[in-house]
TITI-812690 format. One line per field, with one value per residue (C-alpha): x negated, y, z; residue in one letter; residue number from 1. Coordinates in Angstrom, 3 decimals. Example, Ala and Ser with C-alpha at 12.3 -4.5 7.8 and 13.67 -1.06 7.14 Angstrom:
xx: [-12.300 / -13.670];
yy: [-4.500 / -1.060];
zz: [7.800 / 7.140];
r: [a / s];
k: [1 / 2];
END
This chain:
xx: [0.000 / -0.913 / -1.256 / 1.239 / 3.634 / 3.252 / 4.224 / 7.106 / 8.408 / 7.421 / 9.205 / 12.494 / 12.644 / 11.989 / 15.169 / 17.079 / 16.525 / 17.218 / 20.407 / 21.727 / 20.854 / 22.406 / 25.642 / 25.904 / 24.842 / 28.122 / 30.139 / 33.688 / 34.419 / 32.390 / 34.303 / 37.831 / 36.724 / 35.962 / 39.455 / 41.352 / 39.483 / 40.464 / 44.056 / 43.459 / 42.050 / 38.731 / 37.248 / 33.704 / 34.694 / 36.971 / 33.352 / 31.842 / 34.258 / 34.853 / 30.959 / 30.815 / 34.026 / 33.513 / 29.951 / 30.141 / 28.130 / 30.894 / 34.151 / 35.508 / 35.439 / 36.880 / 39.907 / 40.623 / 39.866 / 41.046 / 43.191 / 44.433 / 41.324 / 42.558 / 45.909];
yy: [0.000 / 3.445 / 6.324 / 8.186 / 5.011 / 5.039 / 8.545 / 8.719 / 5.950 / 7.482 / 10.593 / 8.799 / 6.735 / 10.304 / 11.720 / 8.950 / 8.463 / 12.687 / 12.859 / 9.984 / 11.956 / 15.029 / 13.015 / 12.164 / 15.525 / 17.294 / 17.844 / 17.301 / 21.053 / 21.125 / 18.451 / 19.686 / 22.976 / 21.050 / 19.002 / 22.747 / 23.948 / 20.666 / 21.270 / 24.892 / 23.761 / 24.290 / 21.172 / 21.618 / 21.249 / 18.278 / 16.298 / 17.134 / 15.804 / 12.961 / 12.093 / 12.212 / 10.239 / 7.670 / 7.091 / 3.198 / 4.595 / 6.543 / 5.803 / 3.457 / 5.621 / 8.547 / 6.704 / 5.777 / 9.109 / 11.459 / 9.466 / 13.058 / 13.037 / 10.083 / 10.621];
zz: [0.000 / -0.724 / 1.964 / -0.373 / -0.228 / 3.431 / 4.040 / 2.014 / 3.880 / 7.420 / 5.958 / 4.843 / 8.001 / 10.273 / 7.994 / 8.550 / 12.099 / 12.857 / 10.743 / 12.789 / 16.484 / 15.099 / 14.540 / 18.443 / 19.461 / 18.835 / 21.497 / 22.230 / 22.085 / 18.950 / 17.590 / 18.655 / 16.210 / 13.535 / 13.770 / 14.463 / 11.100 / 9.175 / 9.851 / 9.147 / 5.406 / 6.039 / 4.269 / 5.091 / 8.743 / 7.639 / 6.129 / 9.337 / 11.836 / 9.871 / 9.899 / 13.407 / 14.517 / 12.516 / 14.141 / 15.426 / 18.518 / 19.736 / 17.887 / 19.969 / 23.041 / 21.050 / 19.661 / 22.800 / 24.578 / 21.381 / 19.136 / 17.626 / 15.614 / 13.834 / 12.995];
r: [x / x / x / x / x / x / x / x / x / x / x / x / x / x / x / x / x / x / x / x / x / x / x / x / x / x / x / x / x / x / x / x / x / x / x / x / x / x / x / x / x / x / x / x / x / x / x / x / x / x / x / x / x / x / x / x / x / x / x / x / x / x / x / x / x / x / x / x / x / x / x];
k: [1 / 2 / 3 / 4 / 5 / 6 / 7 / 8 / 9 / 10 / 11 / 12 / 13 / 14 / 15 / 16 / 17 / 18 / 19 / 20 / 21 / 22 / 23 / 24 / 25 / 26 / 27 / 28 / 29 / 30 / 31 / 32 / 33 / 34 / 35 / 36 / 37 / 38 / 39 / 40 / 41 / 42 / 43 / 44 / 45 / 46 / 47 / 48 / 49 / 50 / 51 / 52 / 53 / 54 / 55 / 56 / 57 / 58 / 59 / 60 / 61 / 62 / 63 / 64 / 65 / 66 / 67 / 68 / 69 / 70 / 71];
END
């Protein structure tokens, strides 16, 4: 393996691994604005809270906790 090979992959796995803590670092007050924006037509704010409620860390717990975000 190239060094170039190696830090591409380093790089990808970095991006993956940060765009997956960003998803659990919303909060639920966060969230709750992005799901009053969705209804409001804001569809930007509808990608985002659907990103981060459907995260299998923590969409159990929400759908239990906040099942509004899923109707």
């Amino acid at each position: 393996m190239s060094s170039r090979t190696l830090l591409l992959g380093a790089a990808a796995l970095l991006a993956v691994t940060i765009s997956a803590g960003s998803a659990q670092a919303y909060t639920v007050v966060e969230i709750n604005g992005f799901h009053t924006a969705c209804l409001a037509g804001d569809r930007d704010a509808c990608a985002r809270r659907e990103t981060v409620i459907h995260d299998p860390a923590n969409e159990v717990e929400w759908r239990r906790t906040h099942p509004e975000w899923y109707r």
